[in-house]
C-alpha positions as CSV (number, residue, x, y, z in Angstrom):
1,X,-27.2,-27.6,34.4
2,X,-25.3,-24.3,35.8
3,X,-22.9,-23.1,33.0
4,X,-19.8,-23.7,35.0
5,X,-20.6,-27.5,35.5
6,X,-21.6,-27.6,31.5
7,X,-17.9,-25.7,30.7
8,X,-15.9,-28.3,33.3
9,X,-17.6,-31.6,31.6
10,X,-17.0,-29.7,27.8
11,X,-13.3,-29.7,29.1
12,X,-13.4,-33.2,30.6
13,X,-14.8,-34.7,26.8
14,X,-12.5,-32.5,25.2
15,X,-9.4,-34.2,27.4
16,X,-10.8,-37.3,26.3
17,X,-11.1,-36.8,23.0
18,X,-7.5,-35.5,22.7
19,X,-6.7,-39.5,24.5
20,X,-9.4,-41.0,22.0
21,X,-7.0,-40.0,19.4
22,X,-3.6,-40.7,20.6
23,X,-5.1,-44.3,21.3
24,X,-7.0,-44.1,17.5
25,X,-4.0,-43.2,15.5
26,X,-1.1,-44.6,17.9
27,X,0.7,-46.8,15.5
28,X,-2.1,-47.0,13.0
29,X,-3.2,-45.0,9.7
30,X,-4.4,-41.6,9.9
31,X,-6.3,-41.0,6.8
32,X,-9.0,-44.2,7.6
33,X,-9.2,-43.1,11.5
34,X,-10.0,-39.3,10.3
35,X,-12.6,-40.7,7.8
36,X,-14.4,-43.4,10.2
37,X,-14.4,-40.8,13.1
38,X,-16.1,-38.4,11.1
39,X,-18.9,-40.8,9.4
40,X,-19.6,-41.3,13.1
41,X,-20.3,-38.1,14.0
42,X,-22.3,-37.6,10.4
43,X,-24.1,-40.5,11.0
44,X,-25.4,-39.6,15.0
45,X,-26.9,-35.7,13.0
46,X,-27.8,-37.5,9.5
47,X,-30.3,-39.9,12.5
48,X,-31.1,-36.7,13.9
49,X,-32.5,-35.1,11.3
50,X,-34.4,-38.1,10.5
51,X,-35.8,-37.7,14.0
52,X,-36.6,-34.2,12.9
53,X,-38.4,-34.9,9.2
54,X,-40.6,-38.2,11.1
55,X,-41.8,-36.5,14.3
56,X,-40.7,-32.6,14.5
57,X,-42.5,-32.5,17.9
58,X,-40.2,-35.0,19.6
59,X,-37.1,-32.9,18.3
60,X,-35.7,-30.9,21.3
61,X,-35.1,-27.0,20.4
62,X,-31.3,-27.2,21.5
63,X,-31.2,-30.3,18.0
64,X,-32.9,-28.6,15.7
65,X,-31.4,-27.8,12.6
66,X,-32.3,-25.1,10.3
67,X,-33.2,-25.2,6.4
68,X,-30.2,-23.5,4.8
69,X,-30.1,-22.3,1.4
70,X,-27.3,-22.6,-1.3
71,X,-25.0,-19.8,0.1
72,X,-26.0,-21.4,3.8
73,X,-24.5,-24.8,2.6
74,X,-21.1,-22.9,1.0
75,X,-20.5,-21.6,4.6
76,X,-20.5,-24.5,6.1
77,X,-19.0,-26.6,3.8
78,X,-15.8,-23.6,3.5
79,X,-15.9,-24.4,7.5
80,X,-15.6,-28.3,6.9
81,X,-12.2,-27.1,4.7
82,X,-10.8,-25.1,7.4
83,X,-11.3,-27.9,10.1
84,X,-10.5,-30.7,7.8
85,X,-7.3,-29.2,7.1
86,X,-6.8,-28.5,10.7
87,X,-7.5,-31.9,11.6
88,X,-5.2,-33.7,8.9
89,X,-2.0,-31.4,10.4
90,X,-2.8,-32.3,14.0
91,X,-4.0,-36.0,13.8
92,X,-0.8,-36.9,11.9
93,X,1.4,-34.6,14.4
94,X,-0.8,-36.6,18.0
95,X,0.5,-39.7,15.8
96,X,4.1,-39.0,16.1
97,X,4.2,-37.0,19.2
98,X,3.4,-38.0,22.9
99,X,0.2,-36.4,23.7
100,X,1.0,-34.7,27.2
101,X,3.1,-32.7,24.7
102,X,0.7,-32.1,22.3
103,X,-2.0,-31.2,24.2
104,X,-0.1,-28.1,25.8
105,X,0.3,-27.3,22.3
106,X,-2.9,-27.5,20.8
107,X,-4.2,-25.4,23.9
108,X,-1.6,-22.2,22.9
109,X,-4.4,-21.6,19.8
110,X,-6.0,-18.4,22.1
111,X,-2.2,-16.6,21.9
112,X,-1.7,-17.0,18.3
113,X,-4.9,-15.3,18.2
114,X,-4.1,-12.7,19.7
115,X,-0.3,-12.5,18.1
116,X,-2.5,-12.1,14.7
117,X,-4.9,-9.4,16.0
118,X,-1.9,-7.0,16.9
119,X,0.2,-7.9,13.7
120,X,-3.0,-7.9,11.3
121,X,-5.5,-5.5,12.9
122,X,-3.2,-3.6,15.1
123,X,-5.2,-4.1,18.5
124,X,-3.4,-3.6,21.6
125,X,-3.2,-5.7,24.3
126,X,-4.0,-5.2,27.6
127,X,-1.8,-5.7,30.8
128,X,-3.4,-9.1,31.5
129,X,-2.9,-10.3,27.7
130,X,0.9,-9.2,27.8
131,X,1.6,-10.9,31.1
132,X,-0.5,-14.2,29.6
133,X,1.5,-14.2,26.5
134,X,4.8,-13.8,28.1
135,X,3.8,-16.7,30.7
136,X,3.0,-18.6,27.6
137,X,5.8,-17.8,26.2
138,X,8.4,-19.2,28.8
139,X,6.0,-21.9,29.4
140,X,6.6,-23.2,26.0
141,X,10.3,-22.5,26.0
142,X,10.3,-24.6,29.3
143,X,7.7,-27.4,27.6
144,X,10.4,-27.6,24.8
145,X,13.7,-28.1,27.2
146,X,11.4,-31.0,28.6
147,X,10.8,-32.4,25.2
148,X,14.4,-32.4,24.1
149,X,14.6,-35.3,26.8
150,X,12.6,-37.6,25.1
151,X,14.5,-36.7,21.6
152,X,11.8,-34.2,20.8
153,X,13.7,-31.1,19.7
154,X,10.4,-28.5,18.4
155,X,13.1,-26.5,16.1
156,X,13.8,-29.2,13.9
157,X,10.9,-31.6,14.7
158,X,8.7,-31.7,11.8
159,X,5.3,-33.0,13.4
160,X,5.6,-29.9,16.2
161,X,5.5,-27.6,13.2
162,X,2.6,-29.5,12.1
163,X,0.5,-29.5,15.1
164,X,1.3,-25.6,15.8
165,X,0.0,-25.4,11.5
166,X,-2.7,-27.5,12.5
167,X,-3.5,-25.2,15.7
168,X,-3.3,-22.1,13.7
169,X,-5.9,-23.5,11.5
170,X,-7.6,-24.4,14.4
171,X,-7.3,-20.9,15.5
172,X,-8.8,-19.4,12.0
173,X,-12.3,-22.0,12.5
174,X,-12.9,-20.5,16.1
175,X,-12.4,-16.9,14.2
176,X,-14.8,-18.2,11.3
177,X,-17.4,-19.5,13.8
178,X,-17.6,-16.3,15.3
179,X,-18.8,-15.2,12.5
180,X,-21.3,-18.0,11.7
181,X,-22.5,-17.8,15.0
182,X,-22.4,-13.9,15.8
183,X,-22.5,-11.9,12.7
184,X,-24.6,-14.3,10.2
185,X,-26.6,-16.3,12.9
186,X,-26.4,-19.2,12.7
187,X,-27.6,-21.6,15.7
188,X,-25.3,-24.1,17.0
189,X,-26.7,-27.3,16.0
190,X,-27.1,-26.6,12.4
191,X,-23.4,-25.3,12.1
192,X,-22.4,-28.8,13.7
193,X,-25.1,-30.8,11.6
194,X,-23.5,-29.6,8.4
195,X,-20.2,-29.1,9.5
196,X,-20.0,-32.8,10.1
197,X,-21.7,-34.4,7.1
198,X,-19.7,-32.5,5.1
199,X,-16.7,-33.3,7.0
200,X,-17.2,-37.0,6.3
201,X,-17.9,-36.1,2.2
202,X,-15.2,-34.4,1.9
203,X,-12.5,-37.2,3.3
204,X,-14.0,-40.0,1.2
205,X,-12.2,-39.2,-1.6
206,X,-8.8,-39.3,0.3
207,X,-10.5,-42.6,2.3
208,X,-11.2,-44.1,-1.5
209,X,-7.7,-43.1,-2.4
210,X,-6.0,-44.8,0.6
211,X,-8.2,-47.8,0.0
212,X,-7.0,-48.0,-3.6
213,X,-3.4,-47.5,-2.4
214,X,-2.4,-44.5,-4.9
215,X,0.1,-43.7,-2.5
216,X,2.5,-46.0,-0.3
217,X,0.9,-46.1,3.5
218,X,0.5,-47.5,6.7
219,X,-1.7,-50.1,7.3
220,X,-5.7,-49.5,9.3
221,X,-6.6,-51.1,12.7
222,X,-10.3,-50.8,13.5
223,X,-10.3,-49.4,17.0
224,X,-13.4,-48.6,19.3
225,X,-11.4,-45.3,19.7
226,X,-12.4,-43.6,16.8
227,X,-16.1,-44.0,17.6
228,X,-14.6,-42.3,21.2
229,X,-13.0,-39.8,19.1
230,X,-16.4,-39.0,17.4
231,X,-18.8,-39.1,20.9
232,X,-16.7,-37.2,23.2
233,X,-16.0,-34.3,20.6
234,X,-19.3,-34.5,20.0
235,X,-20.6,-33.9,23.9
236,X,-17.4,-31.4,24.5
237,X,-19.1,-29.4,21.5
238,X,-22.6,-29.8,22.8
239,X,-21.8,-28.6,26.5
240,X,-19.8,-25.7,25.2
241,X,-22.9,-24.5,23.2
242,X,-24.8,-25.4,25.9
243,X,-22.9,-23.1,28.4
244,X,-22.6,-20.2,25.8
245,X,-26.5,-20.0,25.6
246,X,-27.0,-19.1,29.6
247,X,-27.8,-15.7,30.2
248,X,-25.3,-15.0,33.0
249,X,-22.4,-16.7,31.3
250,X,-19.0,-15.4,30.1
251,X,-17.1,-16.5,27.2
252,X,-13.8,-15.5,28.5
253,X,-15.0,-17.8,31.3
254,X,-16.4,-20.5,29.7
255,X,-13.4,-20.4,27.1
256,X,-11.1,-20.1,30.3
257,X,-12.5,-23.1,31.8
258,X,-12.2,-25.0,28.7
259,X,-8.5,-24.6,29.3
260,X,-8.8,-27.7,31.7
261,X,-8.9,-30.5,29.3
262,X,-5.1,-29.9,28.8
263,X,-4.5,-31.2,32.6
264,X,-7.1,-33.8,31.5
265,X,-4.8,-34.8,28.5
266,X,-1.4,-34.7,30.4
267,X,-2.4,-36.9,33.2
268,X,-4.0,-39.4,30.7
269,X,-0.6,-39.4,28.6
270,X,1.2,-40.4,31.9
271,X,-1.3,-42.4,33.1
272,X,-2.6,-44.4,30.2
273,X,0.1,-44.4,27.3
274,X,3.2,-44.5,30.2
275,X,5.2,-40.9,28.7
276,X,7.8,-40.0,30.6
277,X,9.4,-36.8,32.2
278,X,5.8,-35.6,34.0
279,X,7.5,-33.9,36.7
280,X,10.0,-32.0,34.3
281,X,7.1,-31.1,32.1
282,X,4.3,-29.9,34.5
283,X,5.4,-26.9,35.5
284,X,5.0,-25.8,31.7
285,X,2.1,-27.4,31.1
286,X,0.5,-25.2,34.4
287,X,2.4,-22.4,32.7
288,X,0.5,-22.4,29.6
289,X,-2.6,-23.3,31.3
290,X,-2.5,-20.0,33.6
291,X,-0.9,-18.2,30.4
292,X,-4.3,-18.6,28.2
293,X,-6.6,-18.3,31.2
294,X,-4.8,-14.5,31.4
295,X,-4.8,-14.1,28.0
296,X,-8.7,-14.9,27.5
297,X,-9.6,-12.9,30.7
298,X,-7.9,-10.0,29.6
């Protein structure tokens, strides 16, 4: 598979994913949804490694995960933190918000990258990046006059504050697996093996404590979408390693291609869940499509 093809389909899963949870959490509890979701994915690289222990020879290279020692395991499980924490801010904000808002959103992590890199490390950005930030920029401003129609005001609406917290966070993992990946070297399928299971360990407690009812909450459907949620993030994870390991391939590229699921998103938000105001907010959503496609490019 070429790694253009590999980076479209990543974007396609990751579009689905993003519906997989509107439809998981729409009008249902969070906390159970985030915990089943998870045990899903632990479960498909907990069988995996089973795979691996019962007939090594069978296990394709691309699956394989590596023997980590103690430190090994505290880099991982620090990763599970960042996500988790990422993921409680977003899935509770995707609740209350309609997704072909959220998705534009969640896709503006690359700029507030970038913001921190001049503020922290003093970087400077190129031409490209200051044209992609201010088309981002306006985008969003645009994005939020279109939101305003449907009673969605993103200076005083609490769950767009916690979806951009949740995207920053989001934003800090991509940093940290950078480092996993690049500096400490780490292969893919052993960052996601771990990364997973410990996902799932560490929201049983919360699970145990929504079971128990130690705090006041909404009640849990079971919904086939949460196994969705688990698959397709799953393969949009897989394909995007997969594209990252060809010779001949670009990450600004890949990363920039990435950008589609967004569109993927939108269009399921009209088409499935019925949102409203499409044509007022398209223009922003291409906006901040072409705004992080600059941004990663330059």
């Amino acid at each position: 598979m070429s790694w253009v093809l590999a980076s479209l389909l990543s974007a396609l899963f990751l579009g689905v994913y993003q519906l997989c949870t509107k439809h998981a959490v729409h009008g249902n509890a969070v906390l159970p949804v985030l915990f089943w979701s998870n045990v899903c994915s632990a479960a498909v690289w907990l069988a995996l490694l089973a795979l691996a222990a019962a007939a090594p020879a069978a296990m394709p290279a691309t699956l394989r995960v590596a023997d980590l020692g103690w430190a090994g395991h505290l880099h991982l499980l620090a990763k599970s933190a960042i996500v988790g924490g990422s993921w409680v801010c977003s899935y509770f904000a995707v609740k209350h918000l309609p997704v072909s808002l959220a998705a534009p959103i969640r896709a503006t992590g690359p700029l507030w990258t970038l913001l921190g890199a001049v503020i922290v490390l003093g970087e400077r950005p190129s031409s490209l990046e200051f044209i992609g930030m201010g088309i981002t920029l306006a985008s969003f401003i645009g994005l939020s006059a279109a939101g305003a129609k449907e009673g969605v005001h993103f200076h005083r609406n609490r769950w767009v504050w916690w979806l951009i917290a949740g995207t920053l966070l989001g934003t800090v993992s991509g940093l940290y697996d950078k480092h996993l990946l690049g500096t400490l070297g780490y292969d893919a399928a052993t960052v996601q093996c771990w990364f997973s299971i410990y996902l799932a360990v560490l929201f049983l407690p919360i699970a145990v404590g929504w079971w128990r009812r130690w705090w006041p909450r909404n009640e849990f459907h079971w919904r086939w979408s949460i196994v969705g949620v688990s698959f397709a993030l799953l393969a949009a994870d897989f394909l995007y390693f997969d594209a990252l390991r060809e010779p001949e391939a670009l990450v600004s590229l890949v990363s920039s291609l990435r950008r589609g699921s967004t569109l993927v998103a939108f269009a399921g938000g009209l088409w499935l869940f019925g949102e409203k105001n499409g044509r007022q907010k398209l223009p922003a959503v291409l906006g901040i499509v072409a705004g992080m496609v600059l941004t990663i490019l330059g």
